[in-house]
N, C-alpha and C positions, 0 to 999 in steps of 0.2 A: 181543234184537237183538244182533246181533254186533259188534264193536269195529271192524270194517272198515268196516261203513257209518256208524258214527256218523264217523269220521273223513271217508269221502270226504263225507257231506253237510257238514261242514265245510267241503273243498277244493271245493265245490260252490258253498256260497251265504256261502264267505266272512266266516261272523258267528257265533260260538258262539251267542248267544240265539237266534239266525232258526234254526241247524241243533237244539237243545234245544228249540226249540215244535213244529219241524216233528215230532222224534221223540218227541213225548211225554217229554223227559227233563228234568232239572233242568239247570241251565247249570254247576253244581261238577260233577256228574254229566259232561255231556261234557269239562268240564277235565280232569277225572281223566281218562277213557279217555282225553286227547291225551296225557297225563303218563307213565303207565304205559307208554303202548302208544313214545313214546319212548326213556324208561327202556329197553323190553324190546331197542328195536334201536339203540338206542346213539349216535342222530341223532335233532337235532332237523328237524322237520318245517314249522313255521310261522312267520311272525312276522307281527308287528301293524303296519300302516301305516296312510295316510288311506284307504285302497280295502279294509282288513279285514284277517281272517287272509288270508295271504299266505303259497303254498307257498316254502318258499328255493331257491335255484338248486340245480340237480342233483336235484331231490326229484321231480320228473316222472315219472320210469321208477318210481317207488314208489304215485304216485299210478293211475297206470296198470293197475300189479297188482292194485291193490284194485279196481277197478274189474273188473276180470277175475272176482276172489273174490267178490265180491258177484253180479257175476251167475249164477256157477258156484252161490251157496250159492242164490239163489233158484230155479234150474233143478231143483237137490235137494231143495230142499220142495215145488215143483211135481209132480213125478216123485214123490215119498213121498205128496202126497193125491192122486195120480190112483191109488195104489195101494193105497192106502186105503180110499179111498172113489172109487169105479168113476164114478159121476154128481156127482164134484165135482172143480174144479180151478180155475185162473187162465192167460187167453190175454192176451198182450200185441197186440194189431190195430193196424196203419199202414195207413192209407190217404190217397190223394187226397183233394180238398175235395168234387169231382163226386160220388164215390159215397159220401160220409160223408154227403152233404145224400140224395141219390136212392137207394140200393142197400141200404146197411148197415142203418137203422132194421129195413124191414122184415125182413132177412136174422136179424138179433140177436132181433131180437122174437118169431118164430118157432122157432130154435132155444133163448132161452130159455125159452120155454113146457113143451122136452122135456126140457132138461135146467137146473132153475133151478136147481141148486146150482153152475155154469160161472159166472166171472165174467169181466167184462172192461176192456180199459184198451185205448181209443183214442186215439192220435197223427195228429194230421192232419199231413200235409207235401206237399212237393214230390217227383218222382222220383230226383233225387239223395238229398234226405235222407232219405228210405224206404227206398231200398236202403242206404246208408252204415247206417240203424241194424238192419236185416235182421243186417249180415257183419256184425257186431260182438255178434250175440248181441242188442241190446238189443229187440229184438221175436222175437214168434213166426210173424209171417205177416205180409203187407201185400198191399193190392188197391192192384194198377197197370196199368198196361200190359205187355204180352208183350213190345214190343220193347224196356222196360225195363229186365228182367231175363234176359235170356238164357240167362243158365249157374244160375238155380233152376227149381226144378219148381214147376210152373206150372197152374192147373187155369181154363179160359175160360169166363166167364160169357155174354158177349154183345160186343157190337159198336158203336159211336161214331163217328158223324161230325165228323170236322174240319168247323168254318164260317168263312167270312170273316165278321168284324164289321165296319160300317161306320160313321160319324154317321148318324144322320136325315139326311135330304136329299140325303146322296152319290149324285153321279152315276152310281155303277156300282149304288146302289137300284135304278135302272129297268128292270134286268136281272133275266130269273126266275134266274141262274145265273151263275159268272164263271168266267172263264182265272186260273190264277195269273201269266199276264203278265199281265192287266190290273194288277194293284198293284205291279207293278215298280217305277214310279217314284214310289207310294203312301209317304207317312211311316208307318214302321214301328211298331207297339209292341209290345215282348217280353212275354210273359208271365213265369210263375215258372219253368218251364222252357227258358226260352229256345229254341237251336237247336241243346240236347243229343240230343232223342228225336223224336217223330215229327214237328212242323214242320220242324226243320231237315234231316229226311232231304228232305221234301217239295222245298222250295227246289232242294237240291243236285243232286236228281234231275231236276229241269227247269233245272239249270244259270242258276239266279235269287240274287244276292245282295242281300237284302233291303234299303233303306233303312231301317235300323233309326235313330230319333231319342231311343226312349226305350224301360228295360229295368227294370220290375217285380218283386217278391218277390213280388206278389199278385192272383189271379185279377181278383176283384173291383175291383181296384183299377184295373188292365189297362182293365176293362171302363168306369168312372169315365173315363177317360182319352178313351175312344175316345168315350163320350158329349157328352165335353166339346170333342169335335174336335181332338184335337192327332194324330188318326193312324188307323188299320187297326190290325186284329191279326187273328189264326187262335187261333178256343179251340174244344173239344170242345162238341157239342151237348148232351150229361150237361148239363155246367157252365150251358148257358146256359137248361136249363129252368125258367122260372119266376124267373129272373134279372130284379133291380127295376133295370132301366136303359133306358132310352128309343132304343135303339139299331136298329140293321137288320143281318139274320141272310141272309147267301145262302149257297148251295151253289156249289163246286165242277164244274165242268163232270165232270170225272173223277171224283166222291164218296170223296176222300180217306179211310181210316177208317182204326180200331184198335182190337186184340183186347182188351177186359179182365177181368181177371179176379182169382184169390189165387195171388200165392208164395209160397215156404217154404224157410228154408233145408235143406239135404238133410244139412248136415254130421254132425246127430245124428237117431236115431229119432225123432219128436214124441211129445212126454210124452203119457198115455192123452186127456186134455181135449183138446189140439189135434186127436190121432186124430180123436176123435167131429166136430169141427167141420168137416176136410178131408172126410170121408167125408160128412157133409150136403152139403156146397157139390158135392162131385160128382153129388150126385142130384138138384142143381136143375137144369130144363132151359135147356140153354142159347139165351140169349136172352132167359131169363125176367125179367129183371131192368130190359131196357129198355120204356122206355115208347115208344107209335108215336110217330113222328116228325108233330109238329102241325103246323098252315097256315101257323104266326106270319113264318118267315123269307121267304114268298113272300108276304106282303099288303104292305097299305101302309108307307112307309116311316117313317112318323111313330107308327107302334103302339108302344107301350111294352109289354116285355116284360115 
């Protein structure tokens, strides 16, 4: 392992002993590489407080590079066993919580089966933080939305309906369908994406500014929220399939939707492993991914989902 990551796991998790268990190393062992690798540039790099190693001012833009290096060196062993060995390699996958619960299983399960020497390493996030770790290198693809991502290539799987959530009981339940005026003057609740991507184009396009009362880092919790009556929100019908919450599901007079599927960043070739996995995901068809759309958001209002 090279002297750059033992250090950035250091400026990482802040604790010689926590970064020496995580790399299988002895804790004089990571002393020494911080000693040396000092020594070598002629600045010290840390110091100890109540909150840990602690990088010193000015040491940021060093921290940074290594960060860069370490990704760089693992893109090179990547690229060295895809060329190596043609049916093995390592993909870094970001996706949403929707298609990690509904899409992915069986997408990995199946192209594991062709190629089980491919392995993988899943991040779940939000559409900000999937794309921020896309441009940074730190993944190799992520499944989002199209209108996400704009300026990556982009390959569609299928199709999702925005729904209104409501409480049990809500009065616009009694409706097989709603206007996004009707919740104009509805209490708001933001998801993890707020009114960055497709909700908020929704709103703006019908010239609607939401009463928003309360703003979310998490789907599920979004949805907790709305059970418990404190507001509305708009989440994707992916997400709310088979979602454990006592809520009411309507549609859109207009059937709001969004394209989703996998992007990539284009900056480099994809090492031979990504190849093989972009080239399956094009030969599934599309649509293939979604399940029909069930009875649950037109029955009664008191069904639990």
């Amino acid at each position: 392992m090279s002297k750059y990551k033992v250090i950035l796991t250091v400026c990482e998790v802040k604790n010689i002993s926590r970064a020496a268990e995580l790399l299988n190393y002895t804790q004089s062992a990571v002393s020494q590489t911080i000693r040396k690798f000092e020594k070598d540039l002629g600045v010290r790099l840390f110091r100890r407080s109540k909150r840990g190693m602690e990088l010193l001012p000015g040491t940021e833009e060093i921290a940074a590079s290594l960060r860069i290096i370490c990704q760089e060196e693992a893109r090179i062993a990547r690229i060295a066993e895809g060329l190596n060995h043609l049916e093995k390699g390592y993909i870094r996958i970001g996706t949403i919580q929707s298609i990690s619960y509904h899409w992915l299983p069986d997408i990995l399960k199946t192209f594991s089966e062709r190629y089980p020497g491919i392995r993988f390493e899943l991040t779940v996030d939000g559409f900000s933080g999937l794309k921020e770790k896309i441009q940074s290198g730190q993944l190799d693809c992520i499944f989002v939305s199209q209108y996400s991502v704009p300026d990556l290539p982009f390959i569609p799987l299928g199709t999702d309906e925005l729904m209104l959530v409501l409480p049990a009981g809500h009065p616009l339940s009694e409706k097989i369908s709603v206007l996004l005026e009707d919740i104009r003057e509805e209490n708001f609740i933001l998801s993890s994406d707020g009114l960055d991507y497709e909700t908020g184009k929704i709103f703006k396009s019908n010239h609607i500014s939401p009463k928003v009362q309360y703003q979310l880092n998490e789907d599920f919790a979004t949805l907790k929220m709305v059970e418990q009556g404190f507001g509305v929100t708009i989440l994707p019908r992916l997400l709310l399939e088979q979602a454990p919450f006592r809520v009411c599901v309507r549609p859109f007079d207009a059937h709001y939707t969004r394209t989703l599927g996998v992007a990539w960043s284009d900056a480099d070739n994809p090492a031979p492993a990504m190849r093989k996995f972009l080239d399956y995901i094009s030969a599934l068809p599309v649509g293939s991914g979604i399940s029909p759309l069930h009875s649950w958001y037109s029955s009664s209002t008191d069904e639990k989902m």
